[in-house]
C-alpha positions in Angstrom: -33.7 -132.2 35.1 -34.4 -131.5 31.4 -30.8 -132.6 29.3 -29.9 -131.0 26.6 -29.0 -132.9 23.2 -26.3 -133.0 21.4 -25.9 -132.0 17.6 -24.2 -130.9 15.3 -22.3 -126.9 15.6 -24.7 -125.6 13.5 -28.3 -126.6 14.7 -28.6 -123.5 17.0 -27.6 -121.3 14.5 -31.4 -120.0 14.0 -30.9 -116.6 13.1 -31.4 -113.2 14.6 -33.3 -113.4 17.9 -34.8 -110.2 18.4 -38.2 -109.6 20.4 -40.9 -108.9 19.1 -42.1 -106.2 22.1 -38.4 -105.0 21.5 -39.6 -103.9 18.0 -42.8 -102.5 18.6 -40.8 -100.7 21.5 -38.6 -99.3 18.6 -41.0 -97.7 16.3 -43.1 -96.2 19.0 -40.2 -94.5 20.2 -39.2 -93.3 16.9 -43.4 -92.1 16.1 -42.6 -91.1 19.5 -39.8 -88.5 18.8 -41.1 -88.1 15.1 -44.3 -86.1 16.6 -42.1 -84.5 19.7 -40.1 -82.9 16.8 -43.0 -81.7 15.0 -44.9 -80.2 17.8 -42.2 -78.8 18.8 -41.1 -77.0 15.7 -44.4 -75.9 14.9 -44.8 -74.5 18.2 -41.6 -72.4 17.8 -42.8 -71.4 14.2 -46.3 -69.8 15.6 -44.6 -68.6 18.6 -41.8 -66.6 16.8 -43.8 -65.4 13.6 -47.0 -66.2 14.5 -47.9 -66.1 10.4 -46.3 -67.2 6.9 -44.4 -64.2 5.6 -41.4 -64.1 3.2 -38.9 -63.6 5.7 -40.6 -66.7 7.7 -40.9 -69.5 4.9 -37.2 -70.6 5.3 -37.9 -71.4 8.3 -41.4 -73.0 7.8 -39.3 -75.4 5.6 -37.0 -75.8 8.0 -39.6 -76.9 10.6 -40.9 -79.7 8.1 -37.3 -80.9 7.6 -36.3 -80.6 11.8 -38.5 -83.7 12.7 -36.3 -85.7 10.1 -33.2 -84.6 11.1 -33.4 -85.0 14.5 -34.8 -88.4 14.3 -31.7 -89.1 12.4 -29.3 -87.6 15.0 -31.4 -89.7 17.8 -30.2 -93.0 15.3 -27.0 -91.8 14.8 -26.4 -91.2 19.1 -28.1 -94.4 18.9 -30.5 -93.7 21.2 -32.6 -96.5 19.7 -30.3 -99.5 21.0 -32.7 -102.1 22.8 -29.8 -102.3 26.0 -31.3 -98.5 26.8 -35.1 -99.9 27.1 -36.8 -99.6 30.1 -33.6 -99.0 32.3 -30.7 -96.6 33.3 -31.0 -92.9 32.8 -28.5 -93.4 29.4 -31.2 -93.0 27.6 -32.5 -89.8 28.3 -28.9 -88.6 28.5 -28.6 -89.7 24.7 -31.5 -87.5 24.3 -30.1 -84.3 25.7 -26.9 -84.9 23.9 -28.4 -84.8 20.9 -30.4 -81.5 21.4 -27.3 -80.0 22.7 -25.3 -81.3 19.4 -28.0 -79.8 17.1 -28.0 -76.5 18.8 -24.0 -76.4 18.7 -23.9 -77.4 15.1 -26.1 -74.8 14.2 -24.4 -71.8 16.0 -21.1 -73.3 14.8 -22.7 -73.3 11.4 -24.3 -69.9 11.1 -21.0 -68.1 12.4 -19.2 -69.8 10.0 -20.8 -69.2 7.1 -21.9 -66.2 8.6 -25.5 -66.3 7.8 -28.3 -64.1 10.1 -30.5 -66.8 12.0 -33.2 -65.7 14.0 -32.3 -66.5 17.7 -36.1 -66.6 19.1 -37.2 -69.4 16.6 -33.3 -72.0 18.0 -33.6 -71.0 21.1 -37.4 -72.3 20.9 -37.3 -75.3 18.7 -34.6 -77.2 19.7 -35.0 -77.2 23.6 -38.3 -77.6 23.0 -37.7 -80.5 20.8 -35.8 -82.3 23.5 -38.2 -81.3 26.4 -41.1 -83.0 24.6 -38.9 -85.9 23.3 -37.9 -86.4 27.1 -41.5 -86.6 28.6 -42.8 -88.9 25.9 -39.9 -91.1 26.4 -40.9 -91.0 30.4 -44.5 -91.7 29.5 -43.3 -94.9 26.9 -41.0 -96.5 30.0 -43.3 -95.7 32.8 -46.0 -97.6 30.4 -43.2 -100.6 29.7 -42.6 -100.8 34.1 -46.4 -100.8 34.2 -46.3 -104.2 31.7 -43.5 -105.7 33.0 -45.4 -105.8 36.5 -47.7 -108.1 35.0 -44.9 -110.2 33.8 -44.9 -109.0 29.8 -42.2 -107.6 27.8 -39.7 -109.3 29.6 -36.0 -111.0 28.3 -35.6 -114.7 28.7 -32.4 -115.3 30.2 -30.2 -118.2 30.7 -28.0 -117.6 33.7 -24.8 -119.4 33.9 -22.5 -119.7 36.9 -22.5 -121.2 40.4 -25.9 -122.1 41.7 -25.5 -119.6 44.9 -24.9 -116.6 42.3 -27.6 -118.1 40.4 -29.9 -118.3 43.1 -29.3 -114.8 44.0 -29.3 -113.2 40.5 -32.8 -114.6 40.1 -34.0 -112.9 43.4 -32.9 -109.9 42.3 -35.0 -110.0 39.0 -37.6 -111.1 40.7 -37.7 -108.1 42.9 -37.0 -105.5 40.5 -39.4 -106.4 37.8 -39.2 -103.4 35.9 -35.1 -104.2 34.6 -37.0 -106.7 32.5 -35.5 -109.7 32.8 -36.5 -113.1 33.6 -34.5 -116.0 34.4 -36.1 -119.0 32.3 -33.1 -121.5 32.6 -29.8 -122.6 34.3 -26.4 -123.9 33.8 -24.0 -125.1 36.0 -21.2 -126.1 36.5 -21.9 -129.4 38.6 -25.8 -129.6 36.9 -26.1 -133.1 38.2 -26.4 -132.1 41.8 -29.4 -130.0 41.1 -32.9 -130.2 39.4 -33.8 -126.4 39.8 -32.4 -123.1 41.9 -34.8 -120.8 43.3 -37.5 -122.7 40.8 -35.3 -122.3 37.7 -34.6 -125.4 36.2 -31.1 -126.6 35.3 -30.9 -128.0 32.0 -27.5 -127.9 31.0 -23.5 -127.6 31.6 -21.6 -124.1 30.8 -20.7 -126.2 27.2 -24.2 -126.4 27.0 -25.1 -122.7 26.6 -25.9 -122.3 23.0 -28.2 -125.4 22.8 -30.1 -124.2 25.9 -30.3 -120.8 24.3 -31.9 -122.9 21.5 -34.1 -125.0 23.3 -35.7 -122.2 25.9 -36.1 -119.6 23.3 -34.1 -117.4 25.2 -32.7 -113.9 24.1 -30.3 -113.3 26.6 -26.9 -115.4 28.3 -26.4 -113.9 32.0 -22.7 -115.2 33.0 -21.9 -114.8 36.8 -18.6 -114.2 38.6 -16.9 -118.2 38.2 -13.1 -119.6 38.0 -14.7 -121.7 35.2 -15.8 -118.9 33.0 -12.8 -117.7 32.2 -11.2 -115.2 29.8 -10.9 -117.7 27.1 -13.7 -119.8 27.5 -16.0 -116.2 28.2 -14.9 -114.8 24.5 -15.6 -118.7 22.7 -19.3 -118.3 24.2 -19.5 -114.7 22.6 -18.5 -116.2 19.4 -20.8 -118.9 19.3 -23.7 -116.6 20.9 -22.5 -114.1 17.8 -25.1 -116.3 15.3 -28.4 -115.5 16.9 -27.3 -112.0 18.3 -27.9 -113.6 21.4 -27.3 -110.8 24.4 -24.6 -111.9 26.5 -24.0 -109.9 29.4 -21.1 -110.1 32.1 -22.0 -109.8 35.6 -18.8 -108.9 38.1 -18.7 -110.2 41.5 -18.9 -106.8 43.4 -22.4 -106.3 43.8 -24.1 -103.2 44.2 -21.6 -100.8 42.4 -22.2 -99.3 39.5 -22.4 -95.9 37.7 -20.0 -93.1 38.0 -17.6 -95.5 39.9 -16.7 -98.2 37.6 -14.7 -97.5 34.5 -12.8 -100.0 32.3 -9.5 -99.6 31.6 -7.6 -101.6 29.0 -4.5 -103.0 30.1 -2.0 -105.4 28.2 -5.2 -106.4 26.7 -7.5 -107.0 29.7 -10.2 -104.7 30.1 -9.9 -104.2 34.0 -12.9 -102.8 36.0 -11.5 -99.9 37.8 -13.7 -99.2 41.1 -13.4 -96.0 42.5 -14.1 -95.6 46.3 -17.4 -93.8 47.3 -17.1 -90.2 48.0 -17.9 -89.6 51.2 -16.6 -86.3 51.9 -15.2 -83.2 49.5 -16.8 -80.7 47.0 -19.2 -83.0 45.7 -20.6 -83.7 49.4 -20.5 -80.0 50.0 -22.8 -79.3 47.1 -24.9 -81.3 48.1 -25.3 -79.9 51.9 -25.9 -76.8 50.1 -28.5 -78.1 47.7 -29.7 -79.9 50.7 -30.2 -76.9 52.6 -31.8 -74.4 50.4 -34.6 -77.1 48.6 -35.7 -77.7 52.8 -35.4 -73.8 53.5 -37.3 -73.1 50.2 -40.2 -76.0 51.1 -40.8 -74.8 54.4 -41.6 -71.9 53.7 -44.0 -73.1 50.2 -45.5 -75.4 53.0 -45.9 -73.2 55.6 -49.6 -72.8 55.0 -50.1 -77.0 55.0 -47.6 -77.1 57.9 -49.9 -75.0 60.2 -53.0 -76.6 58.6 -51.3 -80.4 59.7 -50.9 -78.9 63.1 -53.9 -77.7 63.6 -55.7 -80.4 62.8 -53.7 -83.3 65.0 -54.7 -81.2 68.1 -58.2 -81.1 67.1 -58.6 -84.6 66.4 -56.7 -86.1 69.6 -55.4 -84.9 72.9 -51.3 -84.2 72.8 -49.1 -81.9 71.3 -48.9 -81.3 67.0 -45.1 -82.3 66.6 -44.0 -85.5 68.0 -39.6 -85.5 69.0 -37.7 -88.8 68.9 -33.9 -89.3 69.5 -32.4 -91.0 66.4 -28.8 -92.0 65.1 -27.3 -89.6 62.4 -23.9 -89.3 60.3 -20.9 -91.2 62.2 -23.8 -92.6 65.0 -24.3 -88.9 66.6 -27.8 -88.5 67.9 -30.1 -85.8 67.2 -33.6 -85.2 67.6 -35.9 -85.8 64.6 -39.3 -83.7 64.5 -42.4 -85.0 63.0 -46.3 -84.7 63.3 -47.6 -86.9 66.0 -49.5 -89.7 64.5 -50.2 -91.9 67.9 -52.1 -91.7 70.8 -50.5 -90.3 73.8 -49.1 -93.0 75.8 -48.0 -94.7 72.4 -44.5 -95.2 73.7 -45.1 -97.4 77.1 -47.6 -99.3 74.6 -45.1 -100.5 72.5 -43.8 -103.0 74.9 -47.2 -105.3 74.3 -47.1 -105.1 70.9 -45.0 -107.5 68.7 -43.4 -106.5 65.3 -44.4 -107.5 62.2 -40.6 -107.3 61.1 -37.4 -109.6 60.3 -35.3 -107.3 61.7 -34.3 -104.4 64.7 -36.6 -102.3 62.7 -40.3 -102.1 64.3 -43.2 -101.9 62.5 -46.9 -103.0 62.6 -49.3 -103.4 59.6 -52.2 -102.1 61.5 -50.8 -100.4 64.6 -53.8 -99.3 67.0 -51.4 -96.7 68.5 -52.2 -94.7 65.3 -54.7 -92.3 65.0 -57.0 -91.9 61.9 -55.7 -88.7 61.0 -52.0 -90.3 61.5 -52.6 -93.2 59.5 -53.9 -90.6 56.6 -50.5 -88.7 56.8 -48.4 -91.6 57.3 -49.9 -92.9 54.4 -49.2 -90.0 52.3 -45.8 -89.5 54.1 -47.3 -86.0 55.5 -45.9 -86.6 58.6 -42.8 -86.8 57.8 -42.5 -82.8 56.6 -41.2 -81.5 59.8 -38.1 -83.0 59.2 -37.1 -80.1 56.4 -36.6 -78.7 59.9 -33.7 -81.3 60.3 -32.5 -81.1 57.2 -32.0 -77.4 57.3 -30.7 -77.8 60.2 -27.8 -80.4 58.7 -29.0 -83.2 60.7 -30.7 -85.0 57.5 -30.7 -84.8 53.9 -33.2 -85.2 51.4 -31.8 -88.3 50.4 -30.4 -91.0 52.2 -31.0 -94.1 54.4 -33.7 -94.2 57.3 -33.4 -92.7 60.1 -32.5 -95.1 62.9 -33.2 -95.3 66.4 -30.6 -95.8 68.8 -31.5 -99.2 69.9 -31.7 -100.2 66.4 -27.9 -99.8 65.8 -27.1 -101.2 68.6 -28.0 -104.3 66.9 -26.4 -103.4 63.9 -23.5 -106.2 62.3 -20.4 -104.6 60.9 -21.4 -104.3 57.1 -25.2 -102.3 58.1 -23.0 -99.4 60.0 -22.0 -98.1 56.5 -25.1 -97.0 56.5 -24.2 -94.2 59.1 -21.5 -92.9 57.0 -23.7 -90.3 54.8 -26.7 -88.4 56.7 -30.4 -89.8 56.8 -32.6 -89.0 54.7 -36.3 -87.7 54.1 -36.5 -90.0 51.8 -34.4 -92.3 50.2 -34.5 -95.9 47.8 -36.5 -97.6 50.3 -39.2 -94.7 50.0 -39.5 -95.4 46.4 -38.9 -99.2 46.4 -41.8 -100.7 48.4 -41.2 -98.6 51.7 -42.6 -100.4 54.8 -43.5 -103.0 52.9 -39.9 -104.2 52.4 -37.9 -106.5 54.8 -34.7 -105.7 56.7 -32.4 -107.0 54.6 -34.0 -105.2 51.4 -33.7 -102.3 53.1 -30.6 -102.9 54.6 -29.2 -103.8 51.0 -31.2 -100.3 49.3 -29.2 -98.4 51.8 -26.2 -99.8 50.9 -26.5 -99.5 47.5 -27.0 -95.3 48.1 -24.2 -95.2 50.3 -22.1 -97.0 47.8 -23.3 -95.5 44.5 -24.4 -91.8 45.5 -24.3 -89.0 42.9 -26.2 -85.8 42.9 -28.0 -87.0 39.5 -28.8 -90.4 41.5 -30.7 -88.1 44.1 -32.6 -85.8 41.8 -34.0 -89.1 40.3 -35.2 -90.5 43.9 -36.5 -87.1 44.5 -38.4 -87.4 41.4 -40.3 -90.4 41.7 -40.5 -90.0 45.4 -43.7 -88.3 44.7 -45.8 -90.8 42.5 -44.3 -93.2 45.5 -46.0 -90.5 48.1 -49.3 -90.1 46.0 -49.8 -94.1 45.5 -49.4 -94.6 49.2 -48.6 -97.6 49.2 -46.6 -99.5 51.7 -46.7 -96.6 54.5 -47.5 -97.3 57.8 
């Protein structure tokens, strides 16, 4: 165990510890929006006049000052912050806001003075402004994921707190890559009964912090749910963290919640985490049967002409029918029958019984199943198979979004805590299409489910629905 030293207060007081990837993150997002904003004002210039007459060179200056300004309101929304990189959807929210501000301001602004703005050229320019600003934002973090897969760009963090929560914060980092952060050091409570958790070496006490911060070059204090880390002793480490700017983050001891359901309230001068309990039923859920509903009706009928292609081509290449029927375990454990394209060999079923699962769990699956045909494995590959089930989804048996499917005898093995997975429909797809797929064990996918069921919101299942198909192109982890 590596100790720490003692000195005096003011020998970790090194200055301001920012990144450097955190800076060069900053500027290309702000050359980022810069050229966003001019594109986009230029484009609404050509489009509206199409050529420099005296009625249009107010507004040809105004499209040379529009990248400046809304650069500035970007700073001032503070859409720059380095908490936003890489993570959360705040971000892009930040973005919208400010391209709803700017056209507000300047309706507000033109009524009041009571000046004659051509419509064509806002109505252009600005939400095309924030459209452009919003992909090459996607682009930069999508580029950031794609380096923090190969371990750059990433915070040090010291994690302080039992060395269970410890243990499991750093699994979680380690699974999830693209939040960024990497657990470099430890410190515990009792740091004499342990060299290292999950390969993270201790090297200090919780007094310790700021010297370890010091020592590991770290950039960020991660303090887990603890009796020791109390109120008092929680705001001392901010102060002494306060020096080096030093990010010091909180995490609570209910897991898995987050979002729309977590607020904090002030109270006699505790901020208190107010958790609200998931939605499970109401208007919101009733939207999203209806949203649920039409998108299926609307794909099938888009698809028809790749539906009847599929078909065709799984009884041409093997003997057996083109859709393959299976009983499985929907909303508040009532069966239904799920449809998909047969992607097995007839007989697949009684085969099953000599094979052995490559699982940890009730789920079964096989790397390389030789029950699989090699049209099947091309569709399961690509998820294709899995397009009959808009049928269950129209049908209010599925959703787009939402745990897997189950079969029967799979929850019958199910504990208490993995049947809250049958309070919300199945899905089509779901986190655990977009996080790894078959590739992930049980309880990663047990824990992905959870975290829907816990933390759904129609916004959470747009976004799954988005990257469901770079998951669905890539391939990987399907079979």
């Amino acid at each position: 165990m590596a100790l720490v030293e003692a000195g005096p207060e003011d020998a970790w007081r090194v200055g301001p510890r920012v990144p450097r990837w955190v800076r060069v993150y900053k500027i290309q997002a702000l050359v980022a929006d810069l050229l966003c904003a001019s594109a986009g004002s230029a484009a609404a210039f050509v489009c509206r006049f199409g050529e420099i007459t005296a009625y249009a060179t107010p507004y040809l200056l105004a499209s040379t000052v529009l990248p400046l300004v809304w650069i500035c309101a970007v700073a001032l929304n503070r859409a720059y912050e380095p908490r936003l990189i890489g993570v959360g959807s705040e971000e892009f929210r930040r973005i919208v806001q400010c391209g709803v501000a700017l056209t507000a301001a300047l309706a507000i602004g033109s009524y009041v003075t009571k000046t004659d703005i051509a419509r064509g050229y806002v109505v252009l320019a600005l939400p095309l402004v924030t459209l452009l600003t919003l992909v090459l934002r996607h682009c930069l973090r999508r580029s950031l994921h794609r380096r923090r897969a190969r371990g750059e760009c990433m915070r040090r963090v010291v994690a302080v707190g039992h060395a269970a929560s410890v243990d499991e914060l750093v699994r979680l980092f380690r699974r999830e890559r693209h939040h960024g952060m990497e657990v470099v050091a430890a410190c515990l409570p009792d740091e004499a009964c342990h060299d290292s958790v999950a390969e993270v070496p201790v090297v200090g006490h919780f007094s310790d912090v700021p010297l370890v911060v010091d020592q590991v070059r770290a950039d960020t204090v991660a303090v887990l749910a603890c009796p020791e880390m109390d109120g008092l002793a929680l705001r001392r480490l901010a102060w002494r963290l306060e020096a080096t700017r030093t990010e010091l983050v909180v995490a609570p001891a209910l897991m898995d919640v987050a979002g729309p359901r977590t607020t904090i309230r002030p109270a006699a001068g505790l901020p208190l985490l107010h958790v609200e309990h998931p939605e499970l039923t109401g208007a919101r859920q009733l939207v999203k049967n209806v949203f649920d509903r039409l998108v299926a009706l609307s794909l099938l009928v888009l698809l028809s002409p790749l539906l009847t292609g599929l078909a065709i081509a799984v009884r041409v290449t093997s003997p057996g029918p083109a859709l393959f029927r299976q009983t499985r375990v929907g909303r508040d454990g009532r069966l239904f029958t799920i449809v998909k394209f047969r992607t097995m060999r007839r007989g697949a079923e009684r085969q099953k019984i000599t094979l052995v699962s490559d699982g940890d769990g009730p789920l079964f699956k096989i790397r390389n199943d030789p029950r699989v045909t090699p049209l099947g494995a091309f569709m399961r590959r690509h998820s294709l198979d899995e397009l009959p089930q808009l049928i269950n989804v129209t049908l209010g048996h599925m959703s787009l979004v939402g745990p897997r499917p189950p079969l029967p005898e799979e929850v019958a093995r199910y504990g208490d805590d993995v049947r809250r997975r049958l309070l919300v429909r199945p899905g089509l797809t779901g986190l655990w299409q977009v996080n790894g797929r078959s590739d992930l064990s049980w309880e990663e996918s047990v824990r992905l489910d959870l975290r829907y069921v816990e933390n759904w919101t129609l916004m959470l299942d747009l976004q799954i629905l988005w990257k469901t198909w770079s998951a669905v192109a890539r391939g990987q982890g399907a079979y």
